[in-house]
C-alpha positions as CSV (number, residue, x, y, z in Angstrom):
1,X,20.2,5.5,-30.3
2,X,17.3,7.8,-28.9
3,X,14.0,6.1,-29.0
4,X,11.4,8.7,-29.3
5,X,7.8,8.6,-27.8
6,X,4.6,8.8,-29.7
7,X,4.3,12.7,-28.5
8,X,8.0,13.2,-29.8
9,X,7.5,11.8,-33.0
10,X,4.3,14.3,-33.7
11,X,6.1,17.1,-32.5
12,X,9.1,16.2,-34.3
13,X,6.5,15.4,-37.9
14,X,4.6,19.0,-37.3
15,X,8.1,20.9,-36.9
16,X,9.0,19.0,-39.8
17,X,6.0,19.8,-41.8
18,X,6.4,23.8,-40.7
19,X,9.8,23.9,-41.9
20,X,8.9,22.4,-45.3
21,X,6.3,24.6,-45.8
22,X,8.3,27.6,-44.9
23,X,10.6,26.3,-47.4
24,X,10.1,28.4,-50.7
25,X,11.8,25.9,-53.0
26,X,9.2,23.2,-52.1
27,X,6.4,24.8,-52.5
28,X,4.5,22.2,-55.3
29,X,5.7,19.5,-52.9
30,X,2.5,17.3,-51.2
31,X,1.8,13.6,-50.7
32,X,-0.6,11.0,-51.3
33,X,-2.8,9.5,-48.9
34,X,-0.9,6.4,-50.1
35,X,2.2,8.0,-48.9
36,X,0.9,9.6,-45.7
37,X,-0.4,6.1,-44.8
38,X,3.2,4.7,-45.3
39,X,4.7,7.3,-42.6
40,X,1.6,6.8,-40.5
41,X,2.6,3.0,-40.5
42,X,5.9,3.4,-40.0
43,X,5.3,6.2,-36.8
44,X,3.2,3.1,-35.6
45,X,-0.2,4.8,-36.5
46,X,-2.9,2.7,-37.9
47,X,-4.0,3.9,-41.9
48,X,-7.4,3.9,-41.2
49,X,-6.7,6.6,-38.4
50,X,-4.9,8.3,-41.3
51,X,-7.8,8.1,-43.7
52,X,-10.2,9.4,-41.1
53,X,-8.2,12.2,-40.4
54,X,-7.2,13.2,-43.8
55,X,-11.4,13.5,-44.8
């Protein structure tokens, strides 16, 4: 199992982000900062980081 690196993952989460928003059928989909805080945990990134950047 590949084991990706904090540059990785952000490259891999803005590609990601692109293709979702080139996606016409998702169009009304966004998330909470409830739910960004989540995958910022989870991509080991600390929520108040999240918060900060998000204002």
């Amino acid at each position: 199992m590949k084991v990706y690196n904090e540059k990785e993952i952000g490259s891999i989460l803005t590609r990601a982000t692109k293709l979702s928003q080139d996606d016409a059928s998702r169009d009304s989909m966004g998330l909470s900062l409830e739910e960004l805080e989540q995958l910022g945990r989870e991509a080991g990134i600390p929520p108040d980081l999240i918060r900060k950047s998000g204002s």
